[in-house]
C-alpha positions in Angstrom: 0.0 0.0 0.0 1.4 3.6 -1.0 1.0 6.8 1.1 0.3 10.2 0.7 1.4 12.8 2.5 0.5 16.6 2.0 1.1 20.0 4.5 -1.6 22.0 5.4 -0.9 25.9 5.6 -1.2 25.6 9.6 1.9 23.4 9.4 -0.2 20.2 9.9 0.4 17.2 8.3 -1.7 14.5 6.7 -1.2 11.4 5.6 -3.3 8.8 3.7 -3.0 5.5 1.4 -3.1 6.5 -2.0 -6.8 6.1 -3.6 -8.4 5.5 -0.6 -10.5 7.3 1.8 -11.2 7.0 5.1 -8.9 7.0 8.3 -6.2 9.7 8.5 -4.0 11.6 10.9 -2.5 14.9 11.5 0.7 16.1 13.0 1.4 19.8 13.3 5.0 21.4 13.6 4.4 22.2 17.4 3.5 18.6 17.6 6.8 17.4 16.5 8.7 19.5 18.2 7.4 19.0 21.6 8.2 15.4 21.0 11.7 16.5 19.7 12.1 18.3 23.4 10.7 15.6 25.5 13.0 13.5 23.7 15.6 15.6 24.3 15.2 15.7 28.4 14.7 12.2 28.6 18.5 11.7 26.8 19.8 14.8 29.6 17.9 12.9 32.2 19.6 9.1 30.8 23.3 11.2 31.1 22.3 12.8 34.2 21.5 9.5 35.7 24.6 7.6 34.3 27.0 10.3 35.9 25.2 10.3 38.9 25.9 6.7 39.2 29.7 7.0 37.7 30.3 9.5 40.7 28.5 7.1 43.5 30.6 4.2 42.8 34.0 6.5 42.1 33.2 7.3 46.0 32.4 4.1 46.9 36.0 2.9 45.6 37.9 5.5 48.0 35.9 4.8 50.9 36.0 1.4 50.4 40.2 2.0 50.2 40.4 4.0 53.3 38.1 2.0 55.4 39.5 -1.1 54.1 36.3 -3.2 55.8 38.6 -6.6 54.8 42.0 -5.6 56.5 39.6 -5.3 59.5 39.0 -8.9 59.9 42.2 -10.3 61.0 42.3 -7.2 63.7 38.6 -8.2 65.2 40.2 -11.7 65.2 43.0 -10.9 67.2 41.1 -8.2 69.5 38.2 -10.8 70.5 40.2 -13.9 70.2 38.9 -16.2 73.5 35.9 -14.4 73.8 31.9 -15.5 73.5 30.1 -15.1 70.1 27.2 -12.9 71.9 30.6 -10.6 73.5 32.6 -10.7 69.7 29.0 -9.4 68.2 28.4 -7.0 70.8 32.5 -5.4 70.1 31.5 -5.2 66.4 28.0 -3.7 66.6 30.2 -1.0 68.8 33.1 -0.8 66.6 30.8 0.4 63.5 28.6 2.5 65.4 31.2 4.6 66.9 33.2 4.7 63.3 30.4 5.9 61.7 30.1 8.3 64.3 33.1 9.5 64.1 33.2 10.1 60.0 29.9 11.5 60.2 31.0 14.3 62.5 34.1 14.9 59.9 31.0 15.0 57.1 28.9 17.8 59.1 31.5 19.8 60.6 34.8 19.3 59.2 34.9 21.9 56.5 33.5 24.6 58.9 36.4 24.1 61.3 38.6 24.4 58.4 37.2 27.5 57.8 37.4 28.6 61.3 40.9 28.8 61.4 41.3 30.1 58.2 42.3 27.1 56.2 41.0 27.1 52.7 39.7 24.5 51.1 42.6 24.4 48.5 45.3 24.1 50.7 43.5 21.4 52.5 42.9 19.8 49.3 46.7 19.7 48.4 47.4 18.4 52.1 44.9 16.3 52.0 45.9 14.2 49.1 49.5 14.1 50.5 48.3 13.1 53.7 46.1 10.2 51.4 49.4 9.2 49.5 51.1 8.6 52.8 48.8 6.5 54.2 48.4 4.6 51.0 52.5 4.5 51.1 52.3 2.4 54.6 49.6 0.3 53.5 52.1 -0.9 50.4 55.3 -1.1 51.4 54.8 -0.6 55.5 53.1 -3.1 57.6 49.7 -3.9 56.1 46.6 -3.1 58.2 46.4 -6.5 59.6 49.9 -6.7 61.0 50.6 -3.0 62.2 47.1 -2.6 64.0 47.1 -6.1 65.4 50.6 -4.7 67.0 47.8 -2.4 69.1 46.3 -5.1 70.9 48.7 -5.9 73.6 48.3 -2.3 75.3 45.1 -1.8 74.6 42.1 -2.6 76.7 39.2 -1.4 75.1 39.3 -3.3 71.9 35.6 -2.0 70.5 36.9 1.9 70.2 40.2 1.3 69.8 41.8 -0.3 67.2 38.8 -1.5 65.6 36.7 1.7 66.0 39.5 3.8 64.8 41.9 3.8 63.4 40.9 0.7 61.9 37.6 2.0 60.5 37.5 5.3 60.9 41.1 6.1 60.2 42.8 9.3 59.2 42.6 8.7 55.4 38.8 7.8 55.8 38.8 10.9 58.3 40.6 12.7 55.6 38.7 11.8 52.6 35.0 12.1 53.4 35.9 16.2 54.3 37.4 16.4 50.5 34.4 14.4 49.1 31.6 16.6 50.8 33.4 19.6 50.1 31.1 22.5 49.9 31.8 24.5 47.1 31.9 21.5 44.7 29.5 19.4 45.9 25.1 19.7 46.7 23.9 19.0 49.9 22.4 15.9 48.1 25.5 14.6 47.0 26.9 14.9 50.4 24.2 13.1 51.6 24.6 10.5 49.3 28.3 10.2 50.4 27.3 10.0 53.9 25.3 7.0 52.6 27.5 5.8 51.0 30.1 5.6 54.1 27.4 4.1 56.2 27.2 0.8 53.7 31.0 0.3 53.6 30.8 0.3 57.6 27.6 -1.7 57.3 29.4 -4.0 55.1 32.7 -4.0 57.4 30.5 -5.1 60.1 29.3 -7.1 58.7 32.4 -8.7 58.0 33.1 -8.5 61.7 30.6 -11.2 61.9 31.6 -13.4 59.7 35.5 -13.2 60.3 35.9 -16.6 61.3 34.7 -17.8 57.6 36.7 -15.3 56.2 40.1 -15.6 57.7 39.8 -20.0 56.7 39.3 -18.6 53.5 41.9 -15.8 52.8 43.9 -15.9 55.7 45.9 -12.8 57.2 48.2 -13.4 53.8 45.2 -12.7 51.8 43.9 -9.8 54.1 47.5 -8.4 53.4 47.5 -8.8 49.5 44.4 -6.9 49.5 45.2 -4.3 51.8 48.5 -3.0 49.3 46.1 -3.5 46.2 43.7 -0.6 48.0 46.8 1.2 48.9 47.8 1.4 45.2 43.9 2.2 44.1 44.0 5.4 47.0 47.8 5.8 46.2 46.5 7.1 42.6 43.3 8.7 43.6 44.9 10.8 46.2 47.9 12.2 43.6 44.7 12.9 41.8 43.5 15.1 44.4 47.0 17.0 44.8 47.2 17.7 41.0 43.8 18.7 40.9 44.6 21.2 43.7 47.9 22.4 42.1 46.2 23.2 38.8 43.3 25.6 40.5 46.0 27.3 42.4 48.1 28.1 39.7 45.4 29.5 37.7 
């Protein structure tokens, strides 16, 4: 069957089959267009959505780095060994609680005390992403988490706050990164609320971890906890010279 298709002077147009009558349709300019710009927002809201995503998970890899919820295991091994399950799940569900205490008072008031004293946000930047590249330095060639923080244990009484709550959780590079990730000037007050969301899973997921650390040290060992403790070292070793170029360029210009 053959169409045809004609323009009206309104800027509609009709179409039919050829030699027949009957059934036919009109689509006017303001039509097509408003099709053309719903189109168009649902593509800006597709790449909007996709970024948004890109950025979530980009800040789910450095938390996951700094916490490190695996190097954690071997420590709650060693700081509960000989106790009673109910005791060892009572030291975790502490543990987390006061890390992500801890990090969420870093989220809410960090930057203001930074501003406070008169540091800018630059400068902190710069520090901040030396400060990062050390701590990634000791997690690949120092002592990895496991061994170093284990070291802890013999002084230390109150196992739950310290080392598991920090700085085995909430450590200085975790302390240190979620004030550059909710940064104020760069970043919504949504996106630092999802970052806040996103630190509560990773020290959701390290605890649980905590729970099941038995299973996981059969299974990895302290040699495995090690070997993935320096490959996050290298991943937050690269995202923090990141953060110090990044700094360096907006200073400069």
């Amino acid at each position: 069957m053959r169409w045809s298709m004609s323009l009206d002077v309104n800027g509609a147009t009709t179409a039919a089959p050829n030699g027949k009558s009957g059934a036919s349709f009109s689509l006017s300019l303001d039509d097509i267009l408003r099709e053309a710009e719903r189109d168009g927002r649902l593509v800006r809201a597709g790449d909007e959505f996709l970024d948004g995503w890109q950025e979530a998970i980009g800040k789910f890899v450095v938390l996951w780095a700094v916490i490190d919820p695996i190097g954690t295991v071997p420590v709650f091994i060693s700081a509960t060994a000989g106790r009673a399950a109910a005791e060892r799940r009572r030291i975790a569900l502490i543990a987390s609680f006061a890390a992500a205490g801890i990090l969420l008072f870093f989220i809410i008031v960090g930057e203001p005390v930074l501003l406070a004293m008169g540091v800018p946000l630059l400068a902190f930047q710069i520090a901040g992403g030396i400060v990062l590249f050390l701590f990634a330095l000791t997690m690949i060639f120092g002592e990895s988490k496991p061994e170093g923080e284990t070291a802890m244990l013999r002084s230390v009484q109150d196992t739950a706050i310290f080392p598991l709550a920090t700085p085995s959780i909430a450590s200085p590079g975790a302390m240190m990164a979620v004030v550059l990730l909710t940064e104020n000037q760069t970043h919504t007050l949504l996106d630092q609320g999802v970052t806040a969301v996103i630190m509560l899973l990773v020290v959701s997921m390290a605890f649980g971890l905590m729970l099941i650390a038995g299973t996981i040290s059969r299974l990895i060992g302290n040699g495995g906890a090690s070997i993935v403790s320096r490959v996050m070292g290298l991943i937050l070793a690269s995202i923090a010279a990141t953060h110090v170029l990044e700094g360096a360029k907006e200073y400069f210009q």
